[in-house]
N, C-alpha and C positions, 0 to 999 in steps of 0.2 A: 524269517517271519512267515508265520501260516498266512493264509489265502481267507480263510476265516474270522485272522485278527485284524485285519485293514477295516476302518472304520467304513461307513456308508452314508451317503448323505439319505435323509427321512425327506416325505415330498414335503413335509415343513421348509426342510432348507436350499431345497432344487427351487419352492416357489417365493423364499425371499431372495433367492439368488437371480431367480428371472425377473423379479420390481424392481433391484436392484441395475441390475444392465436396461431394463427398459426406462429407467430414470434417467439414467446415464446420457441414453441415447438421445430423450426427449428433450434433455435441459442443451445439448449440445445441437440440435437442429433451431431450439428456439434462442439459444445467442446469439446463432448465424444469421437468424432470418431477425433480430430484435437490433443489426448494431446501428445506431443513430447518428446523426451529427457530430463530429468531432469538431468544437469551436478553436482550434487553434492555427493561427492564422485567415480564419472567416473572416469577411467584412461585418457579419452579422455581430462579431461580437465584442463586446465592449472588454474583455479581460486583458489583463498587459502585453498578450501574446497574440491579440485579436487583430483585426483591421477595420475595424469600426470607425474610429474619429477620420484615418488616412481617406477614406473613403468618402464620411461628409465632407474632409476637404476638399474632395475632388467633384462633389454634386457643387458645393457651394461657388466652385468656379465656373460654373458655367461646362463644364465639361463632358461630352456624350457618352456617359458612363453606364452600364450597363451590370447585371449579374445574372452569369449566365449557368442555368442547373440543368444542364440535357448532356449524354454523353460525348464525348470528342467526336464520334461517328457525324453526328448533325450538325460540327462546326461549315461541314462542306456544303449541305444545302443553306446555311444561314449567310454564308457568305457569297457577294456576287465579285467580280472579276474589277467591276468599275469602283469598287468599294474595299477598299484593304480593311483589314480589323488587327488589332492586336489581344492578345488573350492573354491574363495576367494568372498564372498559376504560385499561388503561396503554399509549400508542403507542412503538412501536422509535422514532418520529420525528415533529417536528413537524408537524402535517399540519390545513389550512383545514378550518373545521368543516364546509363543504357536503358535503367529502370523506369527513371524519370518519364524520357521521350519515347513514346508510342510510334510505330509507325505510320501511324493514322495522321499523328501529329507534326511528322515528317511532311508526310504528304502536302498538308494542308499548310505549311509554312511554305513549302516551295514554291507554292501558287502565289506569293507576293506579302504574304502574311508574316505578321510579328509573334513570336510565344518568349512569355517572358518567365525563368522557374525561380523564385527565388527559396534554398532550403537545397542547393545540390551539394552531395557532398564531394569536398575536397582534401588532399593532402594535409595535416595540422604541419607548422611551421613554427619558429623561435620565436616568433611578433608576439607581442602585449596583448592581453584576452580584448581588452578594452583600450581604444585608438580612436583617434580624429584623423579622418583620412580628408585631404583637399579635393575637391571636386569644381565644376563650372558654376555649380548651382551653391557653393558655400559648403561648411565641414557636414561631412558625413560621419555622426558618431556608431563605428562596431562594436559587437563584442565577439568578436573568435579568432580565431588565430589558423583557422584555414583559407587557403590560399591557392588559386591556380596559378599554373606556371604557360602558359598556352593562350593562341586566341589575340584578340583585339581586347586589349584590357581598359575598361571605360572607368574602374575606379582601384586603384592598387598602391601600395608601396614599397617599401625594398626588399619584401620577403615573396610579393607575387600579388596576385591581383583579386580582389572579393566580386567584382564583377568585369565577366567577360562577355564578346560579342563573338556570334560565331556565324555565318551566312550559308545557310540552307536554299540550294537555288535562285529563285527571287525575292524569296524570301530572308529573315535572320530569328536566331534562339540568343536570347540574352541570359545567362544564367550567374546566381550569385550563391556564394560558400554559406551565406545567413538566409534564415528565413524573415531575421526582426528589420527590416531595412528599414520599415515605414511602421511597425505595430506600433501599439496605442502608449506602448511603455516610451516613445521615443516623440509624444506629441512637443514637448519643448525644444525638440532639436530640428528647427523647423528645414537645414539643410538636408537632413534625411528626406523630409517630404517631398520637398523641390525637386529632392533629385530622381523619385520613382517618380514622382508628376511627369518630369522632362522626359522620360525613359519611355512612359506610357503612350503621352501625346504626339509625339516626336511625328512630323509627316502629316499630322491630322486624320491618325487611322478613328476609326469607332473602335472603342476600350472597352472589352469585356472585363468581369473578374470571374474566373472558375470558381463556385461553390459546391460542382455538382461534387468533387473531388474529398469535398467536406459532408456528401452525407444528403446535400439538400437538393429537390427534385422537383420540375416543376409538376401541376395537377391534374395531368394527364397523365404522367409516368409512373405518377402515386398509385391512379386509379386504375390502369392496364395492368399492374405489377401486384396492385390487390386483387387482382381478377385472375391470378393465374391459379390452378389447386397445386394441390402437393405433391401430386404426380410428375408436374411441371419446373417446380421447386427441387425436388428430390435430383429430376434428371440432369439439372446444372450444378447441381450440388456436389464437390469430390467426397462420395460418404464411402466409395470402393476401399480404400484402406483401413478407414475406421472398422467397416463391417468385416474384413478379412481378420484383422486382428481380434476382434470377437468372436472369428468361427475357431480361430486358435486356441483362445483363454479357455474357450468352452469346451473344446475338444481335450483339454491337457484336464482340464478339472474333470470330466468322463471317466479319462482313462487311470487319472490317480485319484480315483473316487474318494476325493477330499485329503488325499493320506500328503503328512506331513515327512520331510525331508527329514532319515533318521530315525530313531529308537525310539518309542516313547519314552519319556521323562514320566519316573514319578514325583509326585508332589514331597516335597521333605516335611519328614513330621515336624511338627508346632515344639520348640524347646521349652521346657516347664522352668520356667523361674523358681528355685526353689525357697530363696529369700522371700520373694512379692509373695509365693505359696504361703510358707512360713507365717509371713505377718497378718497375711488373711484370714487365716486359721487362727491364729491367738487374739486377734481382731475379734474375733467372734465370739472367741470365750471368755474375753472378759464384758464384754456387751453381754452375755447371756446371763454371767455371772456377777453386771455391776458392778465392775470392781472400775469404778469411775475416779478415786484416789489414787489407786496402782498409776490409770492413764496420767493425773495430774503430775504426781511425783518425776514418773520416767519423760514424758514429753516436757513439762516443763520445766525440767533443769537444763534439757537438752536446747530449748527455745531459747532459755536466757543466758548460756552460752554463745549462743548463735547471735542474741541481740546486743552479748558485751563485745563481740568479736565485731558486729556491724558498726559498732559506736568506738571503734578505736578501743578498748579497753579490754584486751587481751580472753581469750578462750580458753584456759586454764583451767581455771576454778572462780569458784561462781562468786561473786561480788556483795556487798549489801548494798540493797534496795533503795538508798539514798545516793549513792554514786552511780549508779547507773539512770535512777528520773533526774539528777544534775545533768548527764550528759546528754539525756534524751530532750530538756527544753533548751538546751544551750547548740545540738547541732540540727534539729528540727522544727523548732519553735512553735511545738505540738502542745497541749497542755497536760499536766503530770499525770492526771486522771487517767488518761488512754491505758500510760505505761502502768499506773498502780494497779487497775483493775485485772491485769495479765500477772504481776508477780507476787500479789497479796495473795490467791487464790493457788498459785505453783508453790509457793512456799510454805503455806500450810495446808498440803492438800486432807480433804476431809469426802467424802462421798457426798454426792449433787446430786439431783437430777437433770436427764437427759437435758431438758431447755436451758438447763445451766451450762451445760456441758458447750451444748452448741454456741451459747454468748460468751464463753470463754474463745473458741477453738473462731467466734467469728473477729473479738479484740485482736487476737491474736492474727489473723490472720489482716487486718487493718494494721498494726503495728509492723510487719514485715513489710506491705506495700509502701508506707513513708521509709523504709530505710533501703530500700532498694531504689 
């Protein structure tokens, strides 16, 4: 191929090619900086997946409950030494504990403190999706069928255990295979609540619940975090591979100045119908030439072939016009009229006018919709 014949992009398509990667870009910084609240497993939220109701349970007892939206780093200055807390983290989604546990979160458990994850994922095992498991506090109703096999197991049965205890220094991490242990879907299974109740209070720590994890932040963090510009934004932002793979896209589109992989393709010519040509054409000539009985005669024997064939009564040869409107109000229960005015007019075709022409061709085409 010449050097000559490679197409070229015009600045028309260099500059909807550059709105187009700058869209890109823009819609992909403001998702990142736009994602919101995830209500699953929140206390905020009343949906089946939520921890809404479990939560009034726990104000309604009397209980020093707490919802805590600052990151894991400031659970250490919130906490004093005379004061244990435990911290109740519910995951949007299943997620491997190395994931889960933060080192930070390490930390601050081994200082005497309680973390509870429930949403770790585990092993899937044979067990029923859906089980009543015995507990101290009454049945706990699950639904999964994962199961650790490890640990101090505080609720399990013969496939392994949905919560386990594990002792981080002075502290302990309680983690459970579900995240619905207490969600709102489960307010009539009051042995579920008792038993994250008991799990929480245990020792009489102060009970946080993690929602920063869901998204929600207290009003200081809102307003330092709306204070920062985009220079600031940008620099914690991982945007180095996105941008690299653009300096590529753009470098290959340069260098094969638009040119498509392969020969050009011509377009195949349009095949002429010679038939539909045909009919067109003779279409015309008799229109020009009025010969509006020719139409009647030829279309309308062919129509009431077509309409003795729709009515059971064979397509052979044409019928008389009293056994055909017999079987037209017997299998439609149309009135004769409709059919008369289509074969009175086919049968003794005579020359019409056009408005005629058209009240025939419109019967007619009313006659074929009831028998289809």
């Amino acid at each position: 191929m010449r050097i000559d014949a490679i197409p070229k992009l015009s600045k028309r398509g260099w500059l909807i090619g550059a709105i187009a990667f700058l869209t890109i870009i823009l819609l992909t910084l403001f998702v990142a900086a736009s994602g919101g609240p995830t209500s699953r497993g929140s206390s905020y939220s009343s949906a089946p997946d939520g921890y809404g109701a479990w939560y009034a349970f726990m104000e309604n007892r009397g209980v020093n409950i707490q919802r805590w939206q600052r990151p894991i780093q400031d659970l250490s200055a919130s906490t004093s030494t005379d004061n244990s807390t435990t911290l109740l983290q519910v995951l949007s989604r299943l997620t491997p504990t190395d994931i889960a546990i933060a080192l930070e979160e390490r930390t601050w458990v081994s200082q005497g403190n309680r973390l509870i994850i429930l949403g770790i994922n585990a092993p899937a095992t044979e067990a029923s999706f859906s089980k009543s498991l015995q507990s101290k506090y009454g049945l706990v109703v699950i639904d999964t069928t994962k199961r650790f096999t490890d640990s101090t197991k505080l609720l399990s049965d013969e496939f392994g255990a949905v919560v386990i205890s594990k002792d981080e220094g002075k502290g302990e991490i309680i983690l459970a295979s579900t995240p619905h242990i207490a969600a709102n879907a489960y307010q009539d299974a009051i042995g579920n609540y008792e038993f994250l109740a008991q799990l929480v209070t245990q020792d009489g720590h102060r009970v946080l619940v993690d929602e920063y994890t869901h998204g929600y932040k207290e009003r200081d963090l809102i307003v330092k975090e709306g204070n920062e510009d985009w220079s600031a934004y940008l620099a914690k932002t991982p945007l180095l591979p996105a941008m690299l793979q653009l300096a590529v896209l753009l470098g290959v589109l340069i260098v094969a100045q638009n040119q498509r992989f392969g020969w050009p393709v011509r377009p195949k010519s349009r095949t002429v119908d010679n038939s539909a040509a045909y009919m067109q054409a003779m279409a015309a000539v008799l229109h020009k030439a009025q010969s509006s009985e020719f139409v009647l005669e030829v279309i309308g024997k062919a129509e009431q072939l077509r309409i003795q064939q729709a009515l059971g009564l064979g397509g052979q040869q044409l019928l008389d016009r009293k056994t055909i409107v017999t079987a037209w109000i017997q299998q439609t229960k149309r009135p004769a009229t409709e059919m008369l005015s289509v074969l009175q007019i086919s049968e003794r075709p005579r020359k019409v006018s056009e408005s005629e022409l058209k009240l025939w061709l419109a019967n007619l085409q009313t006659i074929r919709q009831h028998l289809t």
